[in-house]
C-alpha positions in Angstrom: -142.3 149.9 -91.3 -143.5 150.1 -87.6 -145.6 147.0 -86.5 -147.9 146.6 -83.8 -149.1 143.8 -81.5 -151.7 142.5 -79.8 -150.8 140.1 -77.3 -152.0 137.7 -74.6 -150.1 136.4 -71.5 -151.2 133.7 -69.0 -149.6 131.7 -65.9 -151.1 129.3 -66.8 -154.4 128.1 -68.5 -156.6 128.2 -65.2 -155.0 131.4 -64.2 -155.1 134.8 -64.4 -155.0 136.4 -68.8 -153.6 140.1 -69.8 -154.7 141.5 -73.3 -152.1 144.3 -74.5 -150.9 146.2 -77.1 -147.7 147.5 -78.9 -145.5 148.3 -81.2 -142.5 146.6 -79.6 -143.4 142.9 -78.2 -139.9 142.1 -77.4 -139.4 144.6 -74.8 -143.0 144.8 -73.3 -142.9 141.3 -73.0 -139.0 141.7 -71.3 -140.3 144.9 -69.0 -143.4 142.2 -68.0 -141.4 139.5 -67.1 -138.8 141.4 -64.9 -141.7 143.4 -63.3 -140.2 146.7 -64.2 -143.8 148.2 -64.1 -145.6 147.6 -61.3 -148.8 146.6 -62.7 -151.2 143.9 -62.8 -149.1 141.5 -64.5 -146.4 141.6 -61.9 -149.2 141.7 -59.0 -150.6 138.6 -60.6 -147.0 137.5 -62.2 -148.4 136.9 -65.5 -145.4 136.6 -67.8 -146.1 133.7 -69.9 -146.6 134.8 -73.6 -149.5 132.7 -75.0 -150.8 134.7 -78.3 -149.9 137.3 -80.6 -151.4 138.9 -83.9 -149.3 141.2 -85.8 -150.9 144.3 -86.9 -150.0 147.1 -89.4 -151.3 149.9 -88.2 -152.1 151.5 -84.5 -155.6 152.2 -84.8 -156.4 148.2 -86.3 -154.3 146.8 -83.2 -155.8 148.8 -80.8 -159.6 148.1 -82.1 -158.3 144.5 -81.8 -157.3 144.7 -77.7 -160.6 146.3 -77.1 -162.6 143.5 -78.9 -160.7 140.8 -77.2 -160.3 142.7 -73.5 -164.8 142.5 -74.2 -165.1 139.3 -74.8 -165.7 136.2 -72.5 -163.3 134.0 -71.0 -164.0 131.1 -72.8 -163.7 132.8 -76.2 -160.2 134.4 -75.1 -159.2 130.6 -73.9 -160.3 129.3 -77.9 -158.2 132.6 -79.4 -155.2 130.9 -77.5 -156.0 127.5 -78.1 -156.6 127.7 -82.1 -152.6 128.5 -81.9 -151.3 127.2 -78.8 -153.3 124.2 -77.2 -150.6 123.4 -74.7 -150.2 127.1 -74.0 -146.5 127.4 -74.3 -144.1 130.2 -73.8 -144.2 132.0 -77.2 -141.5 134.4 -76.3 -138.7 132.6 -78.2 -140.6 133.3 -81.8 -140.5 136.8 -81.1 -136.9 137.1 -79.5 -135.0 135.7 -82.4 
């Protein structure tokens, strides 16, 4: 069964956030940390994976991105907080 994500990733908690979306975290995450897409996570290098919510279906994750990519700073900083207060590196949990 095919998965998708939602994701955020920081580079730090007074920096710059990227809301995304997929069906394969560990590679996005891997093609955003080496820069292979230029984009505005390596412009910005933002390649600190902060939050994730597994989804089951594309059209739920995708709703999901677009709710969060709306909202205000401050709620995006709470999303990431409920989960990770010190805002570590969450890429290990999906790499395994």
């Amino acid at each position: 069964m095919k998965r998708f994500f939602v994701y955020i990733l920081a580079t730090r908690k007074d920096g710059p956030l990227y809301v995304g979306v997929t069906s394969d975290l560990p590679t996005r995450i891997h093609e955003h940390r080496t820069h292979s897409i230029p984009d505005f996570t390596a412009r910005y290098n933002i390649d600190r994976l902060v939050w994730f919510e597994r989804h089951e279906d594309a059209e739920g994750a995708i709703l999901r991105e677009k709710r969060i990519k709306r909202g205000w700073r401050e709620w995006k900083v709470a999303l990431i907080e409920a989960h990770n207060p010190e805002w570590l590196d969450r890429f290990a949990e999906i790499a395994a």
